[in-house]
C-alpha positions as CSV (number, residue, x, y, z in Angstrom):
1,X,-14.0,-8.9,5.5
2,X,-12.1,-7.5,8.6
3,X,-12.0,-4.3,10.5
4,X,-8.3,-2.4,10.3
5,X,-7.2,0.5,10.3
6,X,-4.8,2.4,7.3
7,X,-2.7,5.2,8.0
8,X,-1.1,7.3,4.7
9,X,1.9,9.4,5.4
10,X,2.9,12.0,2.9
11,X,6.4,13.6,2.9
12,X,8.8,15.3,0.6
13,X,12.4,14.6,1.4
14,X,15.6,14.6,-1.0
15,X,15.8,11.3,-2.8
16,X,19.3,10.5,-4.7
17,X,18.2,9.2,-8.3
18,X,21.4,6.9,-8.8
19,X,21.6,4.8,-5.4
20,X,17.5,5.7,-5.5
21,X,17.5,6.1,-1.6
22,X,17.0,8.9,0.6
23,X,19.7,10.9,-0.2
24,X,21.4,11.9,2.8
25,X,22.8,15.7,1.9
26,X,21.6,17.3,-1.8
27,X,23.7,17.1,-4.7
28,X,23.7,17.2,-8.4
29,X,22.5,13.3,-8.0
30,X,19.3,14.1,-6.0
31,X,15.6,15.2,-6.3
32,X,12.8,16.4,-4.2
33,X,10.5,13.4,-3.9
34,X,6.9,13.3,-2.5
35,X,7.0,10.1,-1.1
36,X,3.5,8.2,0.5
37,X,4.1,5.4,3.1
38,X,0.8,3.8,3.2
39,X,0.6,1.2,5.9
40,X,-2.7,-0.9,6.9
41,X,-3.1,-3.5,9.2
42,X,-5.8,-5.7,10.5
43,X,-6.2,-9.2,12.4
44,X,-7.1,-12.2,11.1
45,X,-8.9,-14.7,14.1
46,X,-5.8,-14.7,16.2
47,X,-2.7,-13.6,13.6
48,X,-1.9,-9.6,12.7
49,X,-1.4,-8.3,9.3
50,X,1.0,-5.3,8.7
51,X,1.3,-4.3,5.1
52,X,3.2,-1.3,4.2
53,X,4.4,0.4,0.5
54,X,6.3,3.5,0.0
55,X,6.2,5.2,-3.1
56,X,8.6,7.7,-4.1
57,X,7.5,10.5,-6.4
58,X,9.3,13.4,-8.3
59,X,8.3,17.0,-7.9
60,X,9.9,18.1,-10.2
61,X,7.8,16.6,-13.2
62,X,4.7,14.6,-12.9
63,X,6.0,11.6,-15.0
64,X,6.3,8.1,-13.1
65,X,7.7,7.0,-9.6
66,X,11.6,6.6,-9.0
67,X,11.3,3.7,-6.7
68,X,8.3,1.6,-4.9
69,X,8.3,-0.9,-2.3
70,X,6.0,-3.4,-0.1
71,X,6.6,-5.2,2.5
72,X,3.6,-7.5,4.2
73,X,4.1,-9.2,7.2
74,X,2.1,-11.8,9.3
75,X,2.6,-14.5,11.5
76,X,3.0,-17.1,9.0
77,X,6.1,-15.4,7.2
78,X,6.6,-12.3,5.3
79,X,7.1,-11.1,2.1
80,X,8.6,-7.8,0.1
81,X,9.1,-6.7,-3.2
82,X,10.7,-3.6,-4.2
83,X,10.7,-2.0,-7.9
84,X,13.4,0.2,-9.3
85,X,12.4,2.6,-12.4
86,X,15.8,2.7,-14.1
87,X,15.8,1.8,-18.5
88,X,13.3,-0.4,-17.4
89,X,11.2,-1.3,-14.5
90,X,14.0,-3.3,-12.3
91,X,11.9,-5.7,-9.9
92,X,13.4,-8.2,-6.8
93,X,10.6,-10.0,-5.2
94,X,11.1,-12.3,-2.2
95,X,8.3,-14.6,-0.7
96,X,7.7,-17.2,1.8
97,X,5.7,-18.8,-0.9
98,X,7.5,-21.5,-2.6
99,X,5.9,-20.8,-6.0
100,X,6.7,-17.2,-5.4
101,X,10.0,-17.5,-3.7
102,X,12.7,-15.4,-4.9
103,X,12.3,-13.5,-8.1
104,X,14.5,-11.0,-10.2
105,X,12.3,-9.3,-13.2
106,X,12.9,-6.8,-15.6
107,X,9.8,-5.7,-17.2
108,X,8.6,-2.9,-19.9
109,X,7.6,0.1,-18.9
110,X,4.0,1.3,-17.4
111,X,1.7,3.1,-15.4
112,X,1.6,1.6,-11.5
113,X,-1.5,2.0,-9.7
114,X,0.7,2.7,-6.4
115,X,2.0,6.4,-8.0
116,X,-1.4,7.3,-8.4
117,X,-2.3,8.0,-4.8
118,X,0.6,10.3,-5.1
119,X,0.0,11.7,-8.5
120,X,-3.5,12.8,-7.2
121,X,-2.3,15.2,-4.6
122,X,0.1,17.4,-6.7
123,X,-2.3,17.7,-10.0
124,X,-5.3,15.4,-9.9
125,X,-6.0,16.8,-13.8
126,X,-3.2,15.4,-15.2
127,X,-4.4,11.6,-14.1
128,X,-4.4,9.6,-17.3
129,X,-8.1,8.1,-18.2
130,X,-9.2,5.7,-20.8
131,X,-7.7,2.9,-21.5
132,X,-3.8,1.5,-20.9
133,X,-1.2,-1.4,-19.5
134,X,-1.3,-0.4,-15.9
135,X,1.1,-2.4,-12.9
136,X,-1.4,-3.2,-10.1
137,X,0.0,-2.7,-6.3
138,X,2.2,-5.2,-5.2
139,X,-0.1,-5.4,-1.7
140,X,-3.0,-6.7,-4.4
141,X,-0.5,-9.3,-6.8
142,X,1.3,-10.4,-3.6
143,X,-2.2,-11.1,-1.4
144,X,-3.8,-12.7,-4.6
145,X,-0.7,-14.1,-5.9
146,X,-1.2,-12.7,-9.4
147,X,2.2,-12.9,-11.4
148,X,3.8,-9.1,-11.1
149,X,3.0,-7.7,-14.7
150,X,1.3,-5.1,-16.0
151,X,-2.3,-5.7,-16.4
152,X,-5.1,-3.9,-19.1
153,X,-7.4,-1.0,-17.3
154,X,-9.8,1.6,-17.9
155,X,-9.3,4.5,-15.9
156,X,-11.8,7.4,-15.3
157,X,-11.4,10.7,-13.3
158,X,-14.8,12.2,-12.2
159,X,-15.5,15.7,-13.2
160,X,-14.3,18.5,-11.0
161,X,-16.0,19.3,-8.1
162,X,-15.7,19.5,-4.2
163,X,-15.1,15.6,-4.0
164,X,-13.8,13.3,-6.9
165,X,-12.9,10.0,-7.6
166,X,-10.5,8.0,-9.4
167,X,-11.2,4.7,-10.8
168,X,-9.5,1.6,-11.6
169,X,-11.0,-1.1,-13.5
170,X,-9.3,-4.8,-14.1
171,X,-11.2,-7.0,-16.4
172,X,-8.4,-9.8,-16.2
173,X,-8.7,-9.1,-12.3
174,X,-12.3,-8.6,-11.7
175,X,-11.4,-5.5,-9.8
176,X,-12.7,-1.8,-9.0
177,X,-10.8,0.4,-7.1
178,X,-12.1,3.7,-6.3
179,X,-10.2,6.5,-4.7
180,X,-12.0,9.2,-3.2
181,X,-10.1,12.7,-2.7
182,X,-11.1,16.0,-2.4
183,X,-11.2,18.3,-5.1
184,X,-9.1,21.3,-3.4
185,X,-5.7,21.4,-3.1
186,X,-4.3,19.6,-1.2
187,X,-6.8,17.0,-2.6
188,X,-6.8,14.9,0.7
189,X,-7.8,11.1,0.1
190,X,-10.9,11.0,1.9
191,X,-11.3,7.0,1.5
192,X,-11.4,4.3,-1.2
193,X,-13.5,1.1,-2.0
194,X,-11.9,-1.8,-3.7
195,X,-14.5,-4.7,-5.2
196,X,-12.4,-7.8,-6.1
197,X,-13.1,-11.6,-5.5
198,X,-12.5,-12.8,-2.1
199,X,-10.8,-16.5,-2.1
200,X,-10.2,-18.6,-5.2
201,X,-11.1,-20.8,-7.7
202,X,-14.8,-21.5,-8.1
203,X,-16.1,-20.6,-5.0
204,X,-14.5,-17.2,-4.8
205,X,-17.2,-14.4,-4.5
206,X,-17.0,-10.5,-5.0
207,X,-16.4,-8.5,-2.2
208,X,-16.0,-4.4,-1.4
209,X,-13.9,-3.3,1.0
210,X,-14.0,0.3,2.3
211,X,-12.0,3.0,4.1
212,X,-13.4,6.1,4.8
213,X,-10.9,9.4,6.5
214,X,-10.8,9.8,10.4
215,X,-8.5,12.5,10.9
216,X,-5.5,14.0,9.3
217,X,-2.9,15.7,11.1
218,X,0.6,18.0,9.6
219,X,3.3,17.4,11.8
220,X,6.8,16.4,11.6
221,X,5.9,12.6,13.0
222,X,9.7,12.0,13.0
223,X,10.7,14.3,15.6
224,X,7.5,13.2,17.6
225,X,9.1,9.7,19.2
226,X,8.7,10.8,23.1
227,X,6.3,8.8,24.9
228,X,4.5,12.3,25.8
229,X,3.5,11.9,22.0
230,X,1.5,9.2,22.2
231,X,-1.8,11.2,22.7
232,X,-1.2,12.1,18.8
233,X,-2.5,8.4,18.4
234,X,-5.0,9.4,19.7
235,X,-5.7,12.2,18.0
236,X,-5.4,10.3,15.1
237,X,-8.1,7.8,16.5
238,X,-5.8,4.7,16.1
239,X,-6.5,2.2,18.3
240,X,-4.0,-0.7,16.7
241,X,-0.7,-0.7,17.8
């Protein structure tokens, strides 16, 4: 286990469903988008690890995500893989890895784990539960080098209440992940715990990692890039750079 630090960034911004980019003026061809950035990083002995996915969202319907991304870096190489929901789900996937390397996939359509932290801030109540083919985040298959591919999970959505949580459970996987949000609008994330085995093969062993909310601060971050800004770090209580 190491000590990090995660930052979630919530923004709506056009997003042009063609080109599925930001769209820079609104037409006929774009949307309104909530989109997440959700970036964690942490050391490991001497090397840093920055992971970051972006997850764009429609607000106009609560279906499925236009477009996701992740990108992990570290000092050994990097890696990113980027999904496009078009007919189908439209994944490019590069890695450092050789048995990873460059991939192109085209795969049938499911839930992904990485629109539910979105999902959950618009209309927590219309999370699906039970049971269904469910695409894992792309930080988890890429860090456990699990093939990218929908996997079975039971889902659950606690009862309402001033907190709730979301759970995601992967027999294949051997993982629990629980997402923690508050039960008012605008149903902050107030932390998560993930339970999945550390390392591999037979002497792998179960693990739970935990974040738990800081602070939260609404602001337009992108306007705030003077160096008199800084002290919103520290409002924030990051300490990694």
């Amino acid at each position: 286990l190491r000590e990090g630090e995660a930052v979630l960034i919530y923004v709506t911004e056009p997003f042009d469903k063609i080109k599925q980019v930001k769209a820079g003026r609104k037409g006929p061809e774009t949307t309104s988008v909530l989109k997440l950035n959700r970036v964690r990083k942490f050391l490991t002995g001497i090397y840093p690890y920055s992971i970051m996915s972006s997850v764009f969202y429609p607000l106009s319907e609560y279906g499925q995500a236009l477009k996701l991304t992740t990108s992990i870096q570290e000092w050994c190489g990097h890696v990113f893989a980027q999904l496009n929901n078009r007919e189908t789900f439209e994944v490019t996937s590069h890695s450092y890895f050789e048995t990873e390397a460059d991939q192109e996939l085209t795969l049938p359509k499911a839930l992904m784990e990485d629109e539910l932290w979105t999902r959950l801030r618009l209309e927590p109540d219309s999370l699906p539960t039970g049971t269904a083919p469910l695409l894992p985040s792309f930080e988890y298959l890429r860090l456990k080098h699990q093939p990218i591919r929908a996997y079975e999970a039971s889902l659950t959505l606690s009862e309402p209440g001033q907190q709730r949580t979301y759970t995601l459970t992967y027999p294949e996987l051997n993982r629990t992940l629980q997402i923690h949000f508050e039960g008012r609008f605008p149903h902050r994330v107030t932390g998560w715990t993930e339970t999945f085995p550390a390392g591999f093969g037979a002497e792998s062993e179960m693990i739970t990692s935990s974040a738990r909310l800081k602070k939260t601060l609404l602001t337009p971050y992108w306007e705030k890039n003077a160096k008199s800004d800084l002290s919103l770090r520290d409002s924030l209580g990051l300490s990694m750079k």
